[in-house]
C-alpha positions, 0 to 999 in steps of 0.5 A, a space after each residue: 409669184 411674179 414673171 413669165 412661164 413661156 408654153 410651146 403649146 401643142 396643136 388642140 390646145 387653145 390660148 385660154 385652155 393653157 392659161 387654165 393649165 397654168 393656173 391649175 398647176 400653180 393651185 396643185 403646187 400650192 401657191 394659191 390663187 396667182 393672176 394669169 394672163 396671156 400675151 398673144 392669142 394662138 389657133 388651137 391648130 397652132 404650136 409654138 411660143 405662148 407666153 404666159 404672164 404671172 402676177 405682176 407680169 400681166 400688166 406687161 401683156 397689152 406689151 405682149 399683145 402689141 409686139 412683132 411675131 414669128 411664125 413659120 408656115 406650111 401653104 397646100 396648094 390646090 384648094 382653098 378651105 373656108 376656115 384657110 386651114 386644115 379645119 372647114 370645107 373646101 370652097 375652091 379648088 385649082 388645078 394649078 401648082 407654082 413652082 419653087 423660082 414663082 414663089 420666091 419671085 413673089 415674095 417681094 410683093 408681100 414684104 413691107 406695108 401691106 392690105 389684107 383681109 382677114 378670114 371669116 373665121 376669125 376672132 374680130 368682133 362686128 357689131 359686138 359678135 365675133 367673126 367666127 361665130 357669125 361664119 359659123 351660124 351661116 352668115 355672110 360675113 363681109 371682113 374690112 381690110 386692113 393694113 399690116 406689117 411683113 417685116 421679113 417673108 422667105 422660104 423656109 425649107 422645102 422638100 423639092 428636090 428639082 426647083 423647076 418641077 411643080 410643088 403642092 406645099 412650101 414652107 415659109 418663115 415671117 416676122 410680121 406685126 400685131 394683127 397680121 393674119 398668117 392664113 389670110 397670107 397665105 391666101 393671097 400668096 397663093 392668089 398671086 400664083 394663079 392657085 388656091 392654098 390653105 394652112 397645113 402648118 402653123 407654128 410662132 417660133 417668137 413673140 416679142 422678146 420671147 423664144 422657142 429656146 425659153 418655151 417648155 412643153 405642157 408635160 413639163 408645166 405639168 410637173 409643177 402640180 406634181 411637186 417640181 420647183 417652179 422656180 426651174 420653169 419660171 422667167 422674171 417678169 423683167 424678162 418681158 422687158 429685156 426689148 427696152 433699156 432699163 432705168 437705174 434710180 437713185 433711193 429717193 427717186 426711185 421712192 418717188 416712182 413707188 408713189 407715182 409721183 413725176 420727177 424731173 431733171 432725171 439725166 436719160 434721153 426721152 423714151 421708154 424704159 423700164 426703172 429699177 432700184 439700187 437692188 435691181 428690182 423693177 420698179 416701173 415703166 416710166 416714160 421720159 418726155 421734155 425732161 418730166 419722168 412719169 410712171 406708166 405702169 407700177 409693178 408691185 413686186 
């Protein structure tokens, strides 16, 4: 029981709640005790792609963890709460609202490298406690800046009917890189337009090489407890890779990356790739550096 379950995971439901379910579904099926794990955390406010790794797939989730994202977001503008989203108490309040030609116009300034700060309300850990947790019992809690990457920012849909006329929410789409905090976006989206705003609607449309076409909702992983083919649901672990170039190998190399031992004169540009053997079956991630192949990770399959 190898590969990938991609979950379009409902609002209420956390990331560890829906590796629960899976497991729960894989025990009633009857597959026994199967290795679980998540690539990618998502608020319980939020819907969207959660992918799930089975087996030998969750030495791909680090992968997961570290790749690009793409979330489409709703900003209600007018007041600020102090989770940035629909949960907490409101802490500011604006009686101003941007219209739809002063959003676009600054978008530009929120694409590329940029400085943000996190929320309070947050999973990052200070002195070996989280964020959250500390915001909660009622601390002050004073977030580091960091840099992030906004690959691409622009509206997504709205339901202004004049683009003059003041709005109270617009919905944006972005692909952003790991440790992008969409609510801490939003914030300062709304800053830059002389306003105060928060997250009514967040949903991850992508998570790497994973989308909302390959992502089934928690009835259908349901019906695996009650006897559907797993088969049906379930994605190959080499689905998790299809984002670098895979690696044929002959039967003796291929034996050679079993015992993890460095091969040399192996005929690829240097880079990562995935190896496989004559039967098509991952092997490993290698990594080709100064002419030396070496194993990264080993699947067992």
């Amino acid at each position: 029981m190898h590969g990938w379950i991609i979950l379009d995971k409902p609002v209420g439901l956390g990331s560890t709640q829906a590796v629960a379910a899976v497991k729960r579904n894989m025990r009633e099926a009857g597959y026994g005790k199967v290795k679980v794990g998540h690539g990618g955390t998502l608020d319980p406010l939020a819907t969207g792609v959660l992918p799930i790794a089975l087996g030998e797939a969750t030495k791909l989730c680090g992968r997961m963890l570290d790749a690009s994202k793409v979330y489409e977001f709703t900003i209600a503008f007018g007041t600020e709460t102090s989770g940035l989203d629909a949960e907490g108490e409101v802490v500011s309040t604006s009686e101003v609202r941007p219209t739809l030609p002063q959003v676009r116009a600054v978008l530009p300034h929120f694409t590329g490298a940029i400085d943000q700060i996190p929320p309070a309300y947050s999973a990052i850990k200070i002195d070996g406690k989280r964020a959250y947790e500390r915001a909660r019992s009622g601390e002050q809690v004073e977030m580091a800046s960091r840099q992030v990457q906004i690959y691409g920012l622009e509206l997504s849909h709205s339901d202004v009917v004049s683009g003059n006329a003041p709005i109270d929410s617009v919905t944006l789409t972005v692909h952003v890189s790991k440790g992008t905090y969409i609510r801490s976006l939003a914030r300062d989206i709304a800053y830059a337009l002389g306003t105060v705003g928060h997250v009514t609607m967040l949903r991850r449309k992508k998570a790497g090489p994973f989308g909302l076409k390959q992502a089934i909702s928690l009835d259908k992983l349901n019906e695996i407890g009650k006897g559907a083919p797993a088969k049906d649901i379930i994605l190959p672990l080499e689905a998790g890779l299809v984002d670098i170039p895979a690696l044929d190998l002959s039967p003796d190399a291929a034996m050679a990356i079993r015992q993890g031992r460095v091969l040399a004169g192996v005929a690829t540009k240097d880079g990562l790739y995935w190896a496989r053997d004559a039967e098509m079956r991952a092997l490993a991630l290698v990594e080709q550096i100064g002419g030396e192949l070496r194993t990264v990770r080993g699947f067992n399959l």
